[in-house]
Structure formats: structure tokens, C-alpha cells
Biopython code that builds the backbone (N, CA, C, O; Angstrom):
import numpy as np
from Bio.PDB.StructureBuilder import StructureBuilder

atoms = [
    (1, "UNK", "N", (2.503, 17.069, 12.576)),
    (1, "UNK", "CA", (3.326, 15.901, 12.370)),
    (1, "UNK", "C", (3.060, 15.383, 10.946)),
    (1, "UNK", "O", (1.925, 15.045, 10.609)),
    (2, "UNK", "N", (4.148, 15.323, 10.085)),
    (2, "UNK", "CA", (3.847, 15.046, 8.520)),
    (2, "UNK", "C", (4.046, 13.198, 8.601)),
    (2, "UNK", "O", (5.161, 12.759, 8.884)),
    (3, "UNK", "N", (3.036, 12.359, 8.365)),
    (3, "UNK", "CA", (3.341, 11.250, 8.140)),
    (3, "UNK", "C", (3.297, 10.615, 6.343)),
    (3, "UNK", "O", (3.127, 11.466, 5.469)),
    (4, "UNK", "N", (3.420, 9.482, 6.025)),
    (4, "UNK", "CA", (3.571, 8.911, 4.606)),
    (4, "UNK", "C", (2.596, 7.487, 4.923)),
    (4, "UNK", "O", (2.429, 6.872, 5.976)),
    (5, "UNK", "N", (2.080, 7.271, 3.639)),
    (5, "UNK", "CA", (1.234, 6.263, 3.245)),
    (5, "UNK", "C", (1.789, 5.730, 2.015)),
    (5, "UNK", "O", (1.861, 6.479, 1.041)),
    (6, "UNK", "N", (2.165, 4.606, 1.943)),
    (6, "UNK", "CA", (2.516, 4.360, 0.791)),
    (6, "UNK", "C", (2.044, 2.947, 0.230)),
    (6, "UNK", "O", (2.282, 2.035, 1.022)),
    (7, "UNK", "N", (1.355, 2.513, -1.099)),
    (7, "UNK", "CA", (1.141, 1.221, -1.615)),
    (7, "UNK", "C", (1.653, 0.738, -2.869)),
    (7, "UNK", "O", (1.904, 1.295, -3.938)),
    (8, "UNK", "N", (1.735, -0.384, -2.477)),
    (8, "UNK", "CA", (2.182, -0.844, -4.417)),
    (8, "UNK", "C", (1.661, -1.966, -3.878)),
    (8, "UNK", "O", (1.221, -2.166, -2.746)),
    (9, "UNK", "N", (1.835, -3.211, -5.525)),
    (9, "UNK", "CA", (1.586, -4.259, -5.700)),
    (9, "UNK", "C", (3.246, -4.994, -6.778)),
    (9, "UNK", "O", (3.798, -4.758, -7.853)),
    (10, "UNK", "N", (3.423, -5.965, -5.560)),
    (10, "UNK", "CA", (4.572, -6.367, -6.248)),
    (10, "UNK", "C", (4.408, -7.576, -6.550)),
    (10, "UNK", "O", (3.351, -8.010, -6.091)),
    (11, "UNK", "N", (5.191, -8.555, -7.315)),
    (11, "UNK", "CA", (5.625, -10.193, -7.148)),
    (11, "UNK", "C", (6.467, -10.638, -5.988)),
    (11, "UNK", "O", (7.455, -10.054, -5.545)),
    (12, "UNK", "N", (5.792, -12.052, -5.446)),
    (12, "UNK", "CA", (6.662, -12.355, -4.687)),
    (12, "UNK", "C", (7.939, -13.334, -5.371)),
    (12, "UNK", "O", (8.175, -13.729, -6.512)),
    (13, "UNK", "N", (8.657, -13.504, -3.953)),
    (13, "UNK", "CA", (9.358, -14.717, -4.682)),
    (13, "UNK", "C", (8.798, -16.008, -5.256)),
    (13, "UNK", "O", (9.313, -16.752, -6.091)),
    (14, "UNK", "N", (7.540, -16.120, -4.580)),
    (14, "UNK", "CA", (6.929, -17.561, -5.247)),
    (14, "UNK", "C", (5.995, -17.160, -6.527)),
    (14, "UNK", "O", (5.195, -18.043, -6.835)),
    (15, "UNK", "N", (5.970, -16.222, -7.157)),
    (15, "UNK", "CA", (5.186, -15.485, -7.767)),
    (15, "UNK", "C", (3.870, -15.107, -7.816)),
    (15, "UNK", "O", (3.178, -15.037, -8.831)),
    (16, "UNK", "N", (3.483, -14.821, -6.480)),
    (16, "UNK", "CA", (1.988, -14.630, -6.205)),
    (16, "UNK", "C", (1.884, -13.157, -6.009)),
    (16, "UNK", "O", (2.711, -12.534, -5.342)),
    (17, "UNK", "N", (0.516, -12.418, -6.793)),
    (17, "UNK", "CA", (0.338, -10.907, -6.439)),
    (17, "UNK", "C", (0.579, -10.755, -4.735)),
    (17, "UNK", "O", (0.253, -11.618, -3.919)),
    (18, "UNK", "N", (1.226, -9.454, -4.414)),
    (18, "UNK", "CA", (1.095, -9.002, -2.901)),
    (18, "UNK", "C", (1.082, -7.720, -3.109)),
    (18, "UNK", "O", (1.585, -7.065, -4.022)),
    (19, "UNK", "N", (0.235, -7.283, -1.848)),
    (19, "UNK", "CA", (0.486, -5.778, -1.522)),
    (19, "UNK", "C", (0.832, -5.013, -0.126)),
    (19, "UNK", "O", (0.499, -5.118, 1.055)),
    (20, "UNK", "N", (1.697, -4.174, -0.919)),
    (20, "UNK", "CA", (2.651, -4.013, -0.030)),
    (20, "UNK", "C", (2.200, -2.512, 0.820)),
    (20, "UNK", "O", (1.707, -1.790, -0.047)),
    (21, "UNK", "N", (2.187, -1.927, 1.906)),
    (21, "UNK", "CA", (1.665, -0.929, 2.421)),
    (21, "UNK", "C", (2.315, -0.683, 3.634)),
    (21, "UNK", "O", (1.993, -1.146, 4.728)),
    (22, "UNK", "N", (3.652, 0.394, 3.279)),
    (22, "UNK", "CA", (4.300, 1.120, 4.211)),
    (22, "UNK", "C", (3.490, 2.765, 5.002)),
    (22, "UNK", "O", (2.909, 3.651, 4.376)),
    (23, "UNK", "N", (3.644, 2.721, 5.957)),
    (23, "UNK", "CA", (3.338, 3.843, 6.642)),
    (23, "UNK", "C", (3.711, 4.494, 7.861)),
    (23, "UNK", "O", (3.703, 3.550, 8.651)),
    (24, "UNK", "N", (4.059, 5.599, 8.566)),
    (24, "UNK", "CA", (4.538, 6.551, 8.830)),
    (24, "UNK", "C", (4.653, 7.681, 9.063)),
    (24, "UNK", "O", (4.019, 8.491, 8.386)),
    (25, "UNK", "N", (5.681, 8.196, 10.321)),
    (25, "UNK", "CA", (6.634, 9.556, 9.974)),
    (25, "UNK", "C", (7.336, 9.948, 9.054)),
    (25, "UNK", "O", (8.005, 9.135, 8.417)),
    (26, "UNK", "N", (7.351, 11.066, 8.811)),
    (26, "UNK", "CA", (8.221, 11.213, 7.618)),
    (26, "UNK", "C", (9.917, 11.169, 8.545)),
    (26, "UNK", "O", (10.032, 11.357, 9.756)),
    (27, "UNK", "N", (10.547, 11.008, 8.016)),
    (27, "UNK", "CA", (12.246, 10.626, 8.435)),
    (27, "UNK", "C", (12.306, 9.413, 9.399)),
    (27, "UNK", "O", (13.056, 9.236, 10.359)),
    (28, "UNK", "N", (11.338, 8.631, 8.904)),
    (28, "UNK", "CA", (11.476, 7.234, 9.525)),
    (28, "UNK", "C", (11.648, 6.041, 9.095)),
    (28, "UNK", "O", (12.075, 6.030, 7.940)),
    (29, "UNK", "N", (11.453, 4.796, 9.658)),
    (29, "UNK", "CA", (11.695, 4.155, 8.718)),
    (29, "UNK", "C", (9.848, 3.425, 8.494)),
    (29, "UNK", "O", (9.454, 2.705, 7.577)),
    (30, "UNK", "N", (9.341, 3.763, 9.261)),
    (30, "UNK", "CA", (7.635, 3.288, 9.386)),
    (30, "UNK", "C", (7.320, 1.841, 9.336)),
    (30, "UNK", "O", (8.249, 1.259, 8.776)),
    (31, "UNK", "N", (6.606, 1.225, 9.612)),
    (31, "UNK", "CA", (6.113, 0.381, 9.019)),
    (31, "UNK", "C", (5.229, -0.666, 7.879)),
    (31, "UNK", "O", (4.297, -0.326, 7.150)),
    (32, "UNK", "N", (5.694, -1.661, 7.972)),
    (32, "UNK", "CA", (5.073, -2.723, 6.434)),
    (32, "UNK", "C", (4.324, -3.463, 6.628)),
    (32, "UNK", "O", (4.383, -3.959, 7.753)),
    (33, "UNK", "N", (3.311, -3.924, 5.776)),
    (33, "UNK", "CA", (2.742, -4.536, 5.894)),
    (33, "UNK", "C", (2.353, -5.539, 4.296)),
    (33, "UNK", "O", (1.826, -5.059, 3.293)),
    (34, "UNK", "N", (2.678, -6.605, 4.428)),
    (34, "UNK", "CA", (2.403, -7.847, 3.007)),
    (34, "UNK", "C", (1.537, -8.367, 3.208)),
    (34, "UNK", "O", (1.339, -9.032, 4.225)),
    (35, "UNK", "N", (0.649, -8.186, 2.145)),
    (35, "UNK", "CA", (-0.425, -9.138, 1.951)),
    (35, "UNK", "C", (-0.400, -9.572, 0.789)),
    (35, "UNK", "O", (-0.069, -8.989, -0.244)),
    (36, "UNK", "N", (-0.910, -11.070, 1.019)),
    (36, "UNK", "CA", (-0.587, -12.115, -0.107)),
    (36, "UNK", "C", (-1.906, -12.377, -1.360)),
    (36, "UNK", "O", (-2.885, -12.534, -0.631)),
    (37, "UNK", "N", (-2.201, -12.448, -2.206)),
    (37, "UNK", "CA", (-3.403, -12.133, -3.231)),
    (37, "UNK", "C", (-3.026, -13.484, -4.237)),
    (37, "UNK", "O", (-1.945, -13.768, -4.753)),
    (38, "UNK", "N", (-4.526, -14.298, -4.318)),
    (38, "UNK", "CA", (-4.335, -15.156, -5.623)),
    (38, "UNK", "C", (-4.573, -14.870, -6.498)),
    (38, "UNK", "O", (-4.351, -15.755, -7.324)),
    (39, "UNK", "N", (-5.110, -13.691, -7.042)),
    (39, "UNK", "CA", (-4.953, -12.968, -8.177)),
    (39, "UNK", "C", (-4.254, -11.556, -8.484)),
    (39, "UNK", "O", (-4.192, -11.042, -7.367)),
    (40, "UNK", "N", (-3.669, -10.616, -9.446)),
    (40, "UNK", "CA", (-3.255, -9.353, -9.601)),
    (40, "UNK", "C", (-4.853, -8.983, -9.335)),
    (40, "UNK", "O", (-5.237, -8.940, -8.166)),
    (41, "UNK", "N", (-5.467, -8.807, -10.047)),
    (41, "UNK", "CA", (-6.808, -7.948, -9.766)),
    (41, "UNK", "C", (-7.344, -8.405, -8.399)),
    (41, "UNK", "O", (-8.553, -8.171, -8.384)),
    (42, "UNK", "N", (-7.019, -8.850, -7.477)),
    (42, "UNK", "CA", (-7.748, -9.150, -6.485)),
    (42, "UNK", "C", (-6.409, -7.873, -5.396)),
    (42, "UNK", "O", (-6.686, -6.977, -4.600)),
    (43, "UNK", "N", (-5.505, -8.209, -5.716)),
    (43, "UNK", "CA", (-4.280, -7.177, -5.047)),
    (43, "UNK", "C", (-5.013, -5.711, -5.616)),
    (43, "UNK", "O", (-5.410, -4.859, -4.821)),
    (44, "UNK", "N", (-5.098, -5.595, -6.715)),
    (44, "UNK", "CA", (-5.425, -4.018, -7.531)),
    (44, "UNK", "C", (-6.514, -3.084, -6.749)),
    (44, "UNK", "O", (-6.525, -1.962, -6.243)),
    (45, "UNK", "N", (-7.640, -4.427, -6.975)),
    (45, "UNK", "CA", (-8.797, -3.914, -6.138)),
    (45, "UNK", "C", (-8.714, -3.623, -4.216)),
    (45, "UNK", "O", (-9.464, -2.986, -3.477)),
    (46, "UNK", "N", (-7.735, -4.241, -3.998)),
    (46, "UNK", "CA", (-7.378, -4.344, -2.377)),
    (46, "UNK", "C", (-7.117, -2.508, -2.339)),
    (46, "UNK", "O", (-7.747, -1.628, -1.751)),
    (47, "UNK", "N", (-5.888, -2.447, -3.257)),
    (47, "UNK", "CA", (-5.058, -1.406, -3.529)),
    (47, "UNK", "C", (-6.019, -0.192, -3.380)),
    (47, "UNK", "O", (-6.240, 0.377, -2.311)),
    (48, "UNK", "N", (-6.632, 0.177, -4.730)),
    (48, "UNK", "CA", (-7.494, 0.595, -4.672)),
    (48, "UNK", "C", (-8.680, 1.316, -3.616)),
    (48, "UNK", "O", (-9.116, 2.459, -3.479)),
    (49, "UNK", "N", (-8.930, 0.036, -2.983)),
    (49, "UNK", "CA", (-9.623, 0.322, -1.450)),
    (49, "UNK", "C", (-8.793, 1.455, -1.026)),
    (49, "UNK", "O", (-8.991, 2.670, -1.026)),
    (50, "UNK", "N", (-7.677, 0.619, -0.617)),
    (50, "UNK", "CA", (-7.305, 1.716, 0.835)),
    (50, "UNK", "C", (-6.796, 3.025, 0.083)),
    (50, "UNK", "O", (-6.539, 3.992, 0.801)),
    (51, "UNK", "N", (-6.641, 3.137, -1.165)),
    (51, "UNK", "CA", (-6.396, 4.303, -1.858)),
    (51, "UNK", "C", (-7.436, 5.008, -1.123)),
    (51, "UNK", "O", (-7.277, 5.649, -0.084)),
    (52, "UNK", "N", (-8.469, 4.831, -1.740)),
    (52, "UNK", "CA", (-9.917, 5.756, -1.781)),
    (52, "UNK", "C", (-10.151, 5.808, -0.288)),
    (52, "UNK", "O", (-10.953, 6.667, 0.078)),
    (53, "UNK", "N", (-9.561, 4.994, 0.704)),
    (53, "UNK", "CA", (-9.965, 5.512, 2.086)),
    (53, "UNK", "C", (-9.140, 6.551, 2.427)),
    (53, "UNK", "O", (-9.646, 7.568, 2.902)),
    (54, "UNK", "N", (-7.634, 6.448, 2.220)),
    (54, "UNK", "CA", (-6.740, 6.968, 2.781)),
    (54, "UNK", "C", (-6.795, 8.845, 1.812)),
    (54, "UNK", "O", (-6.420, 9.938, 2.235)),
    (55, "UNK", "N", (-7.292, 8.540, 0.742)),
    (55, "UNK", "CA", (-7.676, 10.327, 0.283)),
    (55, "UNK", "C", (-8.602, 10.529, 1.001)),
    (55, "UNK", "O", (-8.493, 11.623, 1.553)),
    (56, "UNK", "N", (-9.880, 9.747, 1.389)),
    (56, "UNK", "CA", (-10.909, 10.363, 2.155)),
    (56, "UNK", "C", (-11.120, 10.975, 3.542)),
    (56, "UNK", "O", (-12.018, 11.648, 4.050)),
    (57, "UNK", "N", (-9.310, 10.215, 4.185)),
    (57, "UNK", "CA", (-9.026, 10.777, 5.379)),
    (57, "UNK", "C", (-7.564, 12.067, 5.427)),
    (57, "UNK", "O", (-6.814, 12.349, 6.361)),
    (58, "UNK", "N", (-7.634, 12.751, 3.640)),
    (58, "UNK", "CA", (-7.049, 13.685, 3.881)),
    (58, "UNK", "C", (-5.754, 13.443, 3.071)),
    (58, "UNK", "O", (-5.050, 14.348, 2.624)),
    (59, "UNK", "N", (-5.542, 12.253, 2.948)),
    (59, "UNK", "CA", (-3.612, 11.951, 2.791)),
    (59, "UNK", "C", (-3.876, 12.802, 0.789)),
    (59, "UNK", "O", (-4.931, 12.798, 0.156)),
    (60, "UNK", "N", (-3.164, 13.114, 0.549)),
    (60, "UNK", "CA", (-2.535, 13.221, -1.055)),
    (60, "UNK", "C", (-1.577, 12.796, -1.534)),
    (60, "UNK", "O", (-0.475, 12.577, -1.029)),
    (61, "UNK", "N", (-2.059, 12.610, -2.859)),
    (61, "UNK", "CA", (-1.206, 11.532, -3.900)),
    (61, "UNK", "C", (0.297, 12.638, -4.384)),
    (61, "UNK", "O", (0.579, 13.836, -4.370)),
    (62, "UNK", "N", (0.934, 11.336, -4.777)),
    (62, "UNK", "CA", (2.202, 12.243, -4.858)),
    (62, "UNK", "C", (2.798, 11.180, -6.261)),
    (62, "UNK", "O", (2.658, 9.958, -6.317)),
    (63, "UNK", "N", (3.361, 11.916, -7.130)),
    (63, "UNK", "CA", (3.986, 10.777, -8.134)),
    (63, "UNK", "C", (5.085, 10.000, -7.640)),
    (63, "UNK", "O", (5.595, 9.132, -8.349)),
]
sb = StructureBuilder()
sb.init_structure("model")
sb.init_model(0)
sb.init_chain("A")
sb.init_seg("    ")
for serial, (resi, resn, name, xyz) in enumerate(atoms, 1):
    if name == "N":
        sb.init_residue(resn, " ", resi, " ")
    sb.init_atom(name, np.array(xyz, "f"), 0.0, 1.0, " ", f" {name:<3s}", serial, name[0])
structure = sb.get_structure()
């Protein structure tokens, strides 16, 4: 079963860092998840995290 992990860090509408973390089947629509950050580097470093977990459980990066 091929699933997707996906993160970014966007602006919200009120302009506060968030990060954003979809995941999934592939040909689905998966699910989201927002989290809200009072700083960009506090989102980066969040980011980051689950980067380094989610290679450690196998997933690969894709451009």
C-alpha cells in the first residue's frame, strides 16, 4: 500500500507561522492537520522533527 507524507510551513490568514501536515493513500484525498506557531523558527523546527522521524520510519523525500 503506497501512502504520502507531506509538510510545509505556511502563513495564515492572521499572519501567524503554521504547519501544515497532510497524509495518506496515494489517490486520496488523506488527511490535514494545522498547527499554529508564534514564531517561523518554532514552525521550522516542528517541521524538521517530524521530517527526521518520518525518514527514520522509511518514508523518502521527493522534490
Amino acid at each position: 500500500m503506497a501512502r504520502f507524507y507531506q509538510l510545509s510551513v505556511e502563513t495564515s490568514l492572521f499572519g501567524e507561522p503554521v504547519l501544515t501536515r497532510r497524509w495518506g493513500r496515494i489517490g486520496t484525498r488523506g488527511r490535514v492537520v494545522c498547527e499554529a506557531f508564534a514564531s517561523r523558527e518554532g514552525a521550522l523546527a516542528a517541521l524538521h522533527d517530524h521530517e527526521t522521524r518520518k525518514l527514520r520510519r522509511g518514508y523518502r523525500r521527493r522534490p
